[in-house]
C-alpha positions in Angstrom: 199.4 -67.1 146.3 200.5 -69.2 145.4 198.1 -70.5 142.9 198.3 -74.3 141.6 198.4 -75.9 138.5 195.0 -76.9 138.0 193.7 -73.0 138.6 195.6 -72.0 135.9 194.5 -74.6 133.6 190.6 -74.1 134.1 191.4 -70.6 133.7 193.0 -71.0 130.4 190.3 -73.0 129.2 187.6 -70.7 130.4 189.8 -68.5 128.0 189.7 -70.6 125.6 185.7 -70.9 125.8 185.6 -67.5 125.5 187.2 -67.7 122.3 190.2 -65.2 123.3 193.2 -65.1 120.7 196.1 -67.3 122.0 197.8 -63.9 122.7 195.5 -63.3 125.4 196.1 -66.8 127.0 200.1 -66.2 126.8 200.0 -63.1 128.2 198.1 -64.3 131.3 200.5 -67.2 131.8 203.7 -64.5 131.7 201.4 -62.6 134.2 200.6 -65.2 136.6 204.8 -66.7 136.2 205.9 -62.7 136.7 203.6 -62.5 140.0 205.5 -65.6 141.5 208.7 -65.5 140.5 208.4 -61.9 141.9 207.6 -63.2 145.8 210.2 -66.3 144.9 207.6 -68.9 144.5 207.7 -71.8 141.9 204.7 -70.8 138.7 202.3 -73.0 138.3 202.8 -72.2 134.7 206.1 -74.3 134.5 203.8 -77.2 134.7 202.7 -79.8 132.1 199.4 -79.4 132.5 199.4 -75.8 131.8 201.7 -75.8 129.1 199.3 -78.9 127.3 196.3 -76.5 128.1 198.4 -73.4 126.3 199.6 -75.6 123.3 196.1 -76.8 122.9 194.6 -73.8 122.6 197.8 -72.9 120.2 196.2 -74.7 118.0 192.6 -74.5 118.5 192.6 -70.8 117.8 194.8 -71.4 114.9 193.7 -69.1 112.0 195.0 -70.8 108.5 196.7 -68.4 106.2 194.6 -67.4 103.8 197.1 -66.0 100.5 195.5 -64.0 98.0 194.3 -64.7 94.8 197.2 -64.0 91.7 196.6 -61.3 89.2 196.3 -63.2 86.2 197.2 -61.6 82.4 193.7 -61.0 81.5 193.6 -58.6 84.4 196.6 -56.5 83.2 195.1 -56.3 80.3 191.7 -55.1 81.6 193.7 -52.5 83.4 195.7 -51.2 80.9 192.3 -50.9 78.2 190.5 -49.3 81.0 192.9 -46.9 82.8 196.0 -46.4 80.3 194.1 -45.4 77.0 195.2 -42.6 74.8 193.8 -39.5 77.0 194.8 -41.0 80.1 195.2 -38.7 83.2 198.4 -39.1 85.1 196.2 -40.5 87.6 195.7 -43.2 85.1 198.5 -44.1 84.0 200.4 -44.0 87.2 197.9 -46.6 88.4 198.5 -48.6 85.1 201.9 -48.2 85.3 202.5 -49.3 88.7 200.2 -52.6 87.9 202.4 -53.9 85.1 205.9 -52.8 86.4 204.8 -55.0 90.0 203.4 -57.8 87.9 206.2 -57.7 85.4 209.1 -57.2 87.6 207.6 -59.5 90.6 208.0 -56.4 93.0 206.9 -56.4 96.7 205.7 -53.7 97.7 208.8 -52.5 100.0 210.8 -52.9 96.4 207.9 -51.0 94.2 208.0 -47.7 96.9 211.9 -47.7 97.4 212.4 -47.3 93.4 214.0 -44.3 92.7 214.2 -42.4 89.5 217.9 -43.1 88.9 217.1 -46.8 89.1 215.1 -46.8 86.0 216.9 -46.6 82.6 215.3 -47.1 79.3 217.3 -49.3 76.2 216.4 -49.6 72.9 215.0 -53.4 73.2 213.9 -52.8 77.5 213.9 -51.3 80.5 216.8 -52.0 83.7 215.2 -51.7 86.9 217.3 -51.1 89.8 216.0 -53.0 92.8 218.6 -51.0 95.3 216.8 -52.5 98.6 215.5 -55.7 99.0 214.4 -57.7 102.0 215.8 -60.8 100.5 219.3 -58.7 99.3 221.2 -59.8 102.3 224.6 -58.0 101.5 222.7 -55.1 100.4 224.5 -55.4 96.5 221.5 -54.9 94.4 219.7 -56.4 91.9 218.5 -55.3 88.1 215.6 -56.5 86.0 215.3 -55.9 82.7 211.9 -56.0 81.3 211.1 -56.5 77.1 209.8 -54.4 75.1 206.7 -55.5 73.2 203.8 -54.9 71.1 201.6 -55.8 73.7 199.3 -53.4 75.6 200.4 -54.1 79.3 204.4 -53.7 78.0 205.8 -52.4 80.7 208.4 -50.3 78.4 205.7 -48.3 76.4 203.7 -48.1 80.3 206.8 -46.7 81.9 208.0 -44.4 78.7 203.8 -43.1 78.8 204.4 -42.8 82.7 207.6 -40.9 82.8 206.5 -38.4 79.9 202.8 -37.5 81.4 205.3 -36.7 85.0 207.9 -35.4 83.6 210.0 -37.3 85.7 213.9 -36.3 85.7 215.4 -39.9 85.8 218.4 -38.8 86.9 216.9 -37.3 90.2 217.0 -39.8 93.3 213.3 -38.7 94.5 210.8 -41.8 94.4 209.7 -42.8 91.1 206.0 -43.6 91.8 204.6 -40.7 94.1 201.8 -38.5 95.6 199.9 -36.6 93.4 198.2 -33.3 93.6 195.2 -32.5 92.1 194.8 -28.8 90.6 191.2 -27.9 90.7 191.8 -24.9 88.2 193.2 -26.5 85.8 191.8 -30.1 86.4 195.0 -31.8 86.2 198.0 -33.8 88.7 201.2 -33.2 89.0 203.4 -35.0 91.0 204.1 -33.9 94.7 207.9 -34.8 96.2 206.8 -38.0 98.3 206.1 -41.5 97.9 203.1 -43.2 98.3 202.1 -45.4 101.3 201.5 -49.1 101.0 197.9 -48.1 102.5 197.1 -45.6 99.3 198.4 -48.2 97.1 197.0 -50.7 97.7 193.1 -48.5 98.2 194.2 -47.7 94.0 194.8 -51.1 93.0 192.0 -52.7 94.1 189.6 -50.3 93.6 190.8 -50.5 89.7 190.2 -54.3 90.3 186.8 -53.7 91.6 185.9 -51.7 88.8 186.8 -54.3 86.5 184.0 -56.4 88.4 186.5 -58.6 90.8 186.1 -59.4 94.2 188.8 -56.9 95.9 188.7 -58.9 99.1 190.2 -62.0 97.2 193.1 -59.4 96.2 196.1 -57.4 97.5 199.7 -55.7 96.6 201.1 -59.3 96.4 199.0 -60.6 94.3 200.9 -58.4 91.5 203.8 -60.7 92.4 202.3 -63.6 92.7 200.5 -63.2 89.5 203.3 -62.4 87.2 205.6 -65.6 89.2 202.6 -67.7 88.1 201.9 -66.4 84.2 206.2 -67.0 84.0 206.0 -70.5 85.9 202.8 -71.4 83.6 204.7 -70.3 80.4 207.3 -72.5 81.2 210.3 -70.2 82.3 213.3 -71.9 83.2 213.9 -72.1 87.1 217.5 -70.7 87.2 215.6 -67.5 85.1 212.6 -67.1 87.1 214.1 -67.6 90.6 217.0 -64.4 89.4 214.1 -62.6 88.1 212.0 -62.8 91.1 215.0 -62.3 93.6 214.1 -65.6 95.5 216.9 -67.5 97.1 215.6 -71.1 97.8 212.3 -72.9 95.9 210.6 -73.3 98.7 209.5 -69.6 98.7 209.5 -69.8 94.9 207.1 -72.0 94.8 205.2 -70.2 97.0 203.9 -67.7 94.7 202.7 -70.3 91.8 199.3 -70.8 91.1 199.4 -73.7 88.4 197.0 -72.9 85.4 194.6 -75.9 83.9 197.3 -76.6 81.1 199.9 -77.0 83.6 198.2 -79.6 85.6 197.2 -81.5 82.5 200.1 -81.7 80.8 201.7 -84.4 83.7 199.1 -86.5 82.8 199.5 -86.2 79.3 203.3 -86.7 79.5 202.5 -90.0 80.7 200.9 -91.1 77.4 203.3 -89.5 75.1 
């Protein structure tokens, strides 16, 4: 004490030989700073040398972000032939259900556990879902999204109306509307328990359904539901306005985020060219 610059850089690169995350490297600099400015000396972390030797290895241990892979329609599909067909459990078809209501409704997870039974009401033409909490709701006012009844077999109407009749679900109860279920061995049946279900169990369900489909589940997560329906609306050719209110985003920039462009969609600038 005290130590000099060039200590502390050729320990921060031994560091970073060793192939230590960057958090490893920080903390040793707030260490070594703490130590001297504790005895009133100048840090040898306050240097240029250090801090190049730190920002370098910022960015040598740099990990990209890998984003998962979008759901794509075929994949609803899949799930809803395979786990929503006319003897489903409730095992089933909460599984199904909670698939095509994230993909449909471009729900995050935080969104898809916080929905309440209250915040689901059923018209003749679709279904309002109350987004009461939302992490991009910054006045805390709410949102709704209405999703259309079809003849399709991933609707999300018929999914939810199959849903709410095999639970028996009182939708004027604020308890959560996808939850915990308990398996009676005597009867071999489910039945709902009173809690929600944890982003861990959630996302074990969905892609273990997506595994047994024959998809790689590593290339997959609980975003991917979002991501997939933002893409199948962006690729359909939704209007911006409509698909940025649906999706609760406030600028494009995180809009775009979530697109995975189809073949067709790429093509067609070229072909708008030549037109």
């Amino acid at each position: 004490m005290p130590s000099d610059e060039m200590s502390v850089a050729l320990y921060l690169e031994f560091l970073l030989q060793q192939r230590y995350p960057y958090s490893t490297l920080e903390s040793a600099c707030y260490g070594i700073s703490w130590a001297h400015n504790l005895y009133g000396l100048p840090s040898p972390c306050d240097s240029k040398l250090v801090r190049n030797v730190l920002e370098a290895a910022k960015r040598e241990l740099a990990k990209p972000v890998l984003k998962k892979e979008p759901v794509t329609p075929e994949m609803i599909l899949s799930i809803c032939n395979k786990f929503a067909g006319p003897n489903a459990n409730l095992y089933d078809l909460r599984l199904a259900a909670i698939c095509v209501t994230a993909y449909s409704a471009f729900l995050r997870y935080n969104e898809l556990a916080s929905l309440r039974c209250c915040d689901v009401s059923f018209c003749d033409t679709f279904v309002r879902i109350y987004i009461f909490k939302s992490k991009t709701d910054v006045y805390r006012d709410g949102a709704h999204v209405l999703l259309a009844k079809s003849d399709s077999v991933s609707c999300p109407f018929h999914m939810l109306n199959r849903y709410v009749g095999a639970a028996n679900l009182d939708l004027s109860s604020s308890l959560p509307f996808f939850r915990a279920l308990h398996f009676n061995k005597a009867t071999s049946s489910y039945s709902l328990r009173s809690t929600g279900m944890s982003y861990t169990r959630t996302r074990e369900i969905v892609l273990q359904a997506l595994a047994e489909l024959g998809y790689p589940k590593h290339l997959f997560g609980l975003h991917s539901l979002r991501a997939g329906g933002a893409s199948a609306a962006a690729n359909a050719g939704v209007s911006d306005r409509l698909f940025k209110r649906h999706g609760r985003w406030k600028t494009d920039r995180a809009k775009d985020g979530y697109i995975k462009d189809n073949l067709e969609s790429l093509l067609s600038v070229s072909r708008s060219l030549h037109t």
